[in-house]
C-alpha positions as CSV (number, residue, x, y, z in Angstrom):
1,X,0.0,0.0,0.0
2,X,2.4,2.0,0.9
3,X,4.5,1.6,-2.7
4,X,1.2,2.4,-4.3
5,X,1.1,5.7,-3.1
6,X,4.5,6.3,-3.6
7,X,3.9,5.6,-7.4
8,X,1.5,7.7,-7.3
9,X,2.7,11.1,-5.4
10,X,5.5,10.8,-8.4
11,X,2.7,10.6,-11.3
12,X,1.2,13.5,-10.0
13,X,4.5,15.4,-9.1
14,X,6.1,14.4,-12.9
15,X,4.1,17.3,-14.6
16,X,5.2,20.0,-12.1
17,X,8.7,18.4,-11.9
18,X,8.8,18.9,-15.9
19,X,7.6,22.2,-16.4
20,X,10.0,23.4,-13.3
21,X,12.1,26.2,-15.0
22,X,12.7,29.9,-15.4
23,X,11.4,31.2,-18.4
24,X,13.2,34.4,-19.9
25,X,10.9,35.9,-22.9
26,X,13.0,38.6,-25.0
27,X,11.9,41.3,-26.8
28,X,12.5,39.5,-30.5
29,X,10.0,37.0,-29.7
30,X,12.8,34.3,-28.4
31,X,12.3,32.1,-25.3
32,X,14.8,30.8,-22.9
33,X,14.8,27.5,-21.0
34,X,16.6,28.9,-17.8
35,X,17.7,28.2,-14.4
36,X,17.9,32.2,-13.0
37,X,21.0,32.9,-11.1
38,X,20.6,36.7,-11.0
39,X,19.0,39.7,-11.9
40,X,21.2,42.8,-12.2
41,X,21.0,46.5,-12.7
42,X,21.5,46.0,-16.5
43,X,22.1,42.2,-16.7
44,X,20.7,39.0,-15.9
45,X,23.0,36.3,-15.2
46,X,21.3,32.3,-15.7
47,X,22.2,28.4,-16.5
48,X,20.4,26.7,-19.3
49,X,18.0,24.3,-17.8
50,X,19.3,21.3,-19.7
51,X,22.3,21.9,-18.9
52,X,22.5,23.0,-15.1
53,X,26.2,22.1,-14.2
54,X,27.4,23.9,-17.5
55,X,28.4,27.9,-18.0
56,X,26.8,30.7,-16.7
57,X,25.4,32.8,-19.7
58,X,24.2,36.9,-19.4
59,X,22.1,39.0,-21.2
60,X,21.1,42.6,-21.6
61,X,18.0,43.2,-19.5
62,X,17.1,45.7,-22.6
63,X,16.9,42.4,-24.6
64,X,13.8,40.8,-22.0
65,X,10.4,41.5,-21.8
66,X,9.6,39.8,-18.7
67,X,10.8,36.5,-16.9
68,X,8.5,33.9,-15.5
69,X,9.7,31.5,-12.5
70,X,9.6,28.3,-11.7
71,X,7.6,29.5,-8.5
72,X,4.9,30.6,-10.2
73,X,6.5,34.4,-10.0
74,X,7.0,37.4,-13.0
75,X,9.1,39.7,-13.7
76,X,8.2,42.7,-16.4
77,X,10.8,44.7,-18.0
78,X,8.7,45.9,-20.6
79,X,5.6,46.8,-18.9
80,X,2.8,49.3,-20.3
81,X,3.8,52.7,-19.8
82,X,7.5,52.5,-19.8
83,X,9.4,54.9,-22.0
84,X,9.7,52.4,-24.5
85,X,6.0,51.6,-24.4
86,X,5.3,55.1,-25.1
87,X,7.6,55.6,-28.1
88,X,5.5,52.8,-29.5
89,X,8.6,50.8,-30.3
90,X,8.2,47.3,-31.6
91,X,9.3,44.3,-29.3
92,X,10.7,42.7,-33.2
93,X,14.5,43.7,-33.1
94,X,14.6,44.9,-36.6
95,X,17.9,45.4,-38.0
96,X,19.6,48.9,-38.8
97,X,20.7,47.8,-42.6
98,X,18.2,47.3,-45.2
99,X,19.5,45.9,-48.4
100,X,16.7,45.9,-51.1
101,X,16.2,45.3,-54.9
102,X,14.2,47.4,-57.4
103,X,12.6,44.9,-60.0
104,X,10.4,47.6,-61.4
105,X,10.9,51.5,-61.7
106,X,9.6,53.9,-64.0
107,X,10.4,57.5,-64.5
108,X,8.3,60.1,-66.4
109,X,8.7,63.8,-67.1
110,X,6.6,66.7,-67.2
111,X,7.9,67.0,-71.0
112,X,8.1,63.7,-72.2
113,X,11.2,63.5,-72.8
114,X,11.6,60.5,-69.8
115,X,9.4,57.6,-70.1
116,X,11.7,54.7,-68.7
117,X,11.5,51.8,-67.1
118,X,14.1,50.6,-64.7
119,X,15.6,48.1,-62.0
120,X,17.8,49.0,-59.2
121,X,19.5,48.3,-55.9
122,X,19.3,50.5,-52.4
123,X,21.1,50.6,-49.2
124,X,19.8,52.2,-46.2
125,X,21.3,52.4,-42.9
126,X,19.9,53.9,-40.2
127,X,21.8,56.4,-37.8
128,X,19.9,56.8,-34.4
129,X,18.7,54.8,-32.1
130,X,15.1,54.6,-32.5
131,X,15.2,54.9,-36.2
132,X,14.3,57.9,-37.2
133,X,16.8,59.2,-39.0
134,X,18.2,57.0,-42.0
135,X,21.2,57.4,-44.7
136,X,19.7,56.0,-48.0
137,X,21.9,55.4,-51.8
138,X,20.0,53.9,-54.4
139,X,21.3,53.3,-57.6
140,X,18.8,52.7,-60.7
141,X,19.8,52.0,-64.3
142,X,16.6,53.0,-66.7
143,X,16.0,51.7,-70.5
144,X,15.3,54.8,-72.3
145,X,12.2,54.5,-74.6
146,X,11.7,55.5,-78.1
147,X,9.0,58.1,-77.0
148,X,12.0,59.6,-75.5
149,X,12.7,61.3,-78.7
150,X,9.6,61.5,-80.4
151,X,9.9,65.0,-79.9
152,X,12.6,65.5,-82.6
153,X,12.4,64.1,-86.4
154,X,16.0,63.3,-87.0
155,X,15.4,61.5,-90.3
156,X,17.1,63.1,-93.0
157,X,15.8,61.0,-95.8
158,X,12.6,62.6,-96.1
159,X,10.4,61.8,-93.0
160,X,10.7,58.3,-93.0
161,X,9.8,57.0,-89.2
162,X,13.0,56.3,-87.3
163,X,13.3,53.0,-84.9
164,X,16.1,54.3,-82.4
165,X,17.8,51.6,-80.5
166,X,17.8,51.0,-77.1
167,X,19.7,53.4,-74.5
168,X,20.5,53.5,-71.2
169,X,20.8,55.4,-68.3
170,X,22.2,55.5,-64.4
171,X,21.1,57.7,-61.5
172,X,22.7,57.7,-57.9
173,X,20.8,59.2,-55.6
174,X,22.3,59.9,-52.1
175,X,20.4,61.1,-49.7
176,X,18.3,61.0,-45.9
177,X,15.2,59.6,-44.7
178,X,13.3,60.2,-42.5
179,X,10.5,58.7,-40.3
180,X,8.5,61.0,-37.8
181,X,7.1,57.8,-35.9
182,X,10.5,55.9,-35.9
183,X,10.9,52.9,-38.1
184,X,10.8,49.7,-35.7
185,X,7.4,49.0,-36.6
186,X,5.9,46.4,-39.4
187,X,4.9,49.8,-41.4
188,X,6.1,53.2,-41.2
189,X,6.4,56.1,-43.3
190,X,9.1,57.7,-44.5
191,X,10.3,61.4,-46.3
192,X,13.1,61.6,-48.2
193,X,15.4,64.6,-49.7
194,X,18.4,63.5,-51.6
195,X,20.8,64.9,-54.2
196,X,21.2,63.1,-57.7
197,X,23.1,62.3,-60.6
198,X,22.3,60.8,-64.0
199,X,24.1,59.9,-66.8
200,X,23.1,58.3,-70.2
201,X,23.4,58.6,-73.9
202,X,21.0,58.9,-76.6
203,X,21.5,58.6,-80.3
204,X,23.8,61.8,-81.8
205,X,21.1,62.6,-84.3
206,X,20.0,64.5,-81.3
207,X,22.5,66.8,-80.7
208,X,23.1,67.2,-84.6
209,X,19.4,68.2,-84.9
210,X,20.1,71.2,-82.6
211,X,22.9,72.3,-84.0
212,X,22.2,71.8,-87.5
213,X,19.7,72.3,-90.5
214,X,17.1,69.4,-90.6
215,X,16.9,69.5,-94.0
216,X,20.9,68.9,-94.0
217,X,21.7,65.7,-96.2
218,X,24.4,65.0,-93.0
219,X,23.4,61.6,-91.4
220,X,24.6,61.4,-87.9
221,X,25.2,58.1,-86.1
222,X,27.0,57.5,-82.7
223,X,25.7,58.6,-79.1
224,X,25.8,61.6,-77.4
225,X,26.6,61.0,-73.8
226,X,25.1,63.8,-71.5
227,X,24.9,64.3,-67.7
228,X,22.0,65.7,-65.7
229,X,21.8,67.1,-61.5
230,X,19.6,67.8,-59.5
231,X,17.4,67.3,-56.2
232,X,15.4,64.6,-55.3
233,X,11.9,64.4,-53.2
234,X,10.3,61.2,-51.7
235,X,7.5,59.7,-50.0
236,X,7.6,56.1,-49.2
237,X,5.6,53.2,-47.2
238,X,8.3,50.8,-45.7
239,X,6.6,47.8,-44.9
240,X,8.8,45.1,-42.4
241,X,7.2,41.8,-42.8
242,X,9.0,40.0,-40.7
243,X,12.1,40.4,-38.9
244,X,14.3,40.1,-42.3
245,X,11.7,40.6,-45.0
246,X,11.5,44.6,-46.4
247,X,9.3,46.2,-49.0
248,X,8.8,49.4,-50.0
249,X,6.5,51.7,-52.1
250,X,8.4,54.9,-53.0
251,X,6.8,58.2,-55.2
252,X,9.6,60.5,-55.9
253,X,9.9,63.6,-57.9
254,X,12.9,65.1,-59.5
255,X,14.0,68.3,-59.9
256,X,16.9,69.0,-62.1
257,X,19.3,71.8,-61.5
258,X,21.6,70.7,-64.9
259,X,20.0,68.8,-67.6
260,X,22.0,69.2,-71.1
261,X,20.2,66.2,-72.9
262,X,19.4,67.6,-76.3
263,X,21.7,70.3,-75.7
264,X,23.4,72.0,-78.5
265,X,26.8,73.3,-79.0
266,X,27.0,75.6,-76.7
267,X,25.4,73.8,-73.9
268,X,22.0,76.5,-73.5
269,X,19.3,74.4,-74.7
270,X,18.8,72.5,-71.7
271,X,15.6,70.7,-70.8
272,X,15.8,71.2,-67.0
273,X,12.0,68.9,-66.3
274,X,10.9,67.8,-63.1
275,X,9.9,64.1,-63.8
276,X,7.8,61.9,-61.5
277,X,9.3,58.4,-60.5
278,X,7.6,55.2,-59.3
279,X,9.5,52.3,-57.0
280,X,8.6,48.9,-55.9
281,X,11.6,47.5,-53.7
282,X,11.8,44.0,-52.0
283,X,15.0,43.5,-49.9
284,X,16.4,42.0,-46.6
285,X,16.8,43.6,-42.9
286,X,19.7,42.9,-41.2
């Protein structure tokens, strides 16, 4: 009899002897099997619970949301109304680098004389603590389409319609964002100024045509390389699916300073549009 209810005070006990650990939640979502040592000022010092005779291990108290104890106790770290609580920052530790790809651009101008498509790559890194303040580069390379020029009849041969081959161009665009409500949240929105530079060629029937009759008999082949400046605005919804996973939306409009595509010789005949540009990024957070 006495056996028998030895048997079963350990059935009963099993279940409680099982679940008899600390239990450290962090802020990223992580949870740790623990055997508490310690809690510090700034620390908290603890043994993993499958391995109680092994090393002791510490981590940042910043890094915890709360702990829960084998004896039923709690401890909050991140409880409602602390300064972090009423920054609305995210418990996700998001990353300060965001690496992201462009698979589809296009840029339009006021004049017509931009209606390209375009891929590109961006980095972003943020520079303050909460996010709100980022350092941005993209760098996009745009096909130039034959409406580019459809402005201009550089046939020399009596009208006859002109297929122009395909051109490209590159713009690097340094500059800052930033996000009023900080940027550790799934979505946030962002403001952008940055400077930028382009460069491309088009066909050199386009600078001959400004410099020369159009009824010349002169047929011009080659490229005329041009360069263009300027300033850049942006709006843009940055979307953080998950920890790693980064999209964005961005409108953005250009304002050149410089512009001497179509120029003639003596560089006055510049176009100087603003032009409108459309982004879809996907990257990784890290």
């Amino acid at each position: 009899m006495r056996s028998i209810t030895l048997l079963c005070a350990v059935l009963l006990a099993s279940p409680l002897l099982a679940t008899a650990q600390d239990k450290i939640y962090k802020t990223d979502g992580a949870i740790i099997n623990a055997k508490v040592k310690t809690v510090g000022t700034n620390t908290v010092t603890y043994k993993k619970y499958d391995n109680p005779t092994g090393p002791d291990y510490t981590i940042l108290k910043k890094e915890i949301s709360s702990i829960t104890y084998e004896t039923g106790g709690q401890d909050n770290f991140k409880a409602p109304g602390d300064t972090d609580a009423k920054i609305g920052h995210s418990r996700v530790a998001y990353g300060k680098n965001i690496l992201s790809f462009t698979p589809l651009a296009y840029s339009a101008s006021l004049d017509g004389s931009i209606n390209d498509a375009g891929i590109g790559i961006t980095y972003e890194r943020q520079l303050d603590k909460f996010g709100h303040i980022s350092f941005n580069l993209p760098v996009m390379m745009n096909f130039s389409s034959s409406k580019d020029f459809n402005n201009y009849d550089y046939n020399y041969t009596g009208g006859v319609q002109v297929t122009y081959p395909s051109y490209h161009s590159f713009f690097i665009m340094p500059g800052l964002k930033f996000y009023p409500a900080g940027s550790k949240e799934m979505v946030r929105y962002s403001l952008g100024a940055a400077l930028f530079a382009g460069f491309g060629s088009e066909p050199y029937a386009v600078y001959e045509y400004n410099n020369y009759s159009a009824t010349s008999s002169y047929n011009p082949t080659g490229d005329y390389r041009y360069a263009m400046y300027g300033l850049m605005i942006s709006n843009s919804i940055n979307i953080s699916v998950s920890r790693h996973v980064y999209m964005a939306l961005d409108l953005s409009a250009g304002i050149p300073i410089s512009d001497n595509r179509h120029a003639n010789s003596d560089q006055i005949d510049q176009l100087a549009t603003p032009f409108i540009q459309f982004a879809f990024k996907g990257g990784y957070r890290f």
